[in-house]
N, C-alpha and C positions, 0 to 999 in steps of 0.2 A: 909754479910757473907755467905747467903745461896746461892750463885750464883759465879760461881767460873768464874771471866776471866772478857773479855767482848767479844761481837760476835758485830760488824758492820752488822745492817739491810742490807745497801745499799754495800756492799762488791762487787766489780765487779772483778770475777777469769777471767781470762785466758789460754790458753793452750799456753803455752811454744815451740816455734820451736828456733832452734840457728841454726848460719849461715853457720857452718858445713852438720847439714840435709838439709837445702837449696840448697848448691853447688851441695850433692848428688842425687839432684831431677834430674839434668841434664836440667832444662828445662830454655826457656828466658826471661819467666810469671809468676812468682808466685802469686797466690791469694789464698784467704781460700778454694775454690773449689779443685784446684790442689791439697792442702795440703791434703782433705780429700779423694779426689781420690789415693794419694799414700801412703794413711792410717797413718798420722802422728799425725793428728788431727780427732776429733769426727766430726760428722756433725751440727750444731748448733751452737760450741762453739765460742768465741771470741778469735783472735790470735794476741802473742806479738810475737815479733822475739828480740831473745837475743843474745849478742856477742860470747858467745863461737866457737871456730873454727876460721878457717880463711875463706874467700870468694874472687878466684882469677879473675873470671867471671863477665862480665856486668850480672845483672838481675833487673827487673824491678819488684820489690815487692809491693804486696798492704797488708795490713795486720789492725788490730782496734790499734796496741798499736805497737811501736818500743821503743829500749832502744836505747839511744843517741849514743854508742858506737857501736850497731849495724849500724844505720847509716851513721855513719864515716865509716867506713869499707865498705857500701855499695859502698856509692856514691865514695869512691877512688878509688872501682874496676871499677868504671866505669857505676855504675846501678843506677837508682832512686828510690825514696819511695812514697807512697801514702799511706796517713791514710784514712781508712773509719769509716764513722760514725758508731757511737753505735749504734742496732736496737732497743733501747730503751731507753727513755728519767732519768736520773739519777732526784729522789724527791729534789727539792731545800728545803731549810734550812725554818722551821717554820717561820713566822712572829710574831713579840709580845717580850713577856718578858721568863723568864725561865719557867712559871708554863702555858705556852700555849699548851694545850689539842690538839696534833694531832689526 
């Protein structure tokens, strides 16, 4: 009762690009650098790229996380995707029973 919610330890955010800011990059590379070079994203952070907008352009994105719909939309304009790995390894799940002491 005295804890309001729940909060996930291991929560992994993202920063948000959709494929509207993409097209407006103008460019035929995306990666998280470019993204933070033309200030969309922080420097550090992990990027999804989400469907909103359209995408009429071949581009070649790399990003941590796409939504499937972004995807689709890429590869039919003609561009590819590349996921890169997480810089950091996500805690796998306790072993034992439910009262195992992490």
């Amino acid at each position: 009762p005295k804890l309001k919610g729940f909060n996930h330890p291991f929560r992994i955010e993202y920063s948000p690009v959709n494929l509207d800011q993409i097209a407006g990059t103008g460019e035929a590379s995306v990666s998280p650098e470019v993204l933070v070079a033309k200030g969309l994203v922080r420097k550090g952070t992990l990027v999804k790229v989400l469907a909103r907008g359209e995408i009429s352009i071949p581009v070649k994105v790399s990003a941590h996380a796409v939504s499937k719909a972004a995807e689709k939309a890429i590869v039919a304009a003609g561009g590819s995707v590349t996921i890169l790995p997480l810089p950091h390894k996500v805690r796998p799940p306790a072993k034992g029973n439910q009262f195992t002491n992490r």
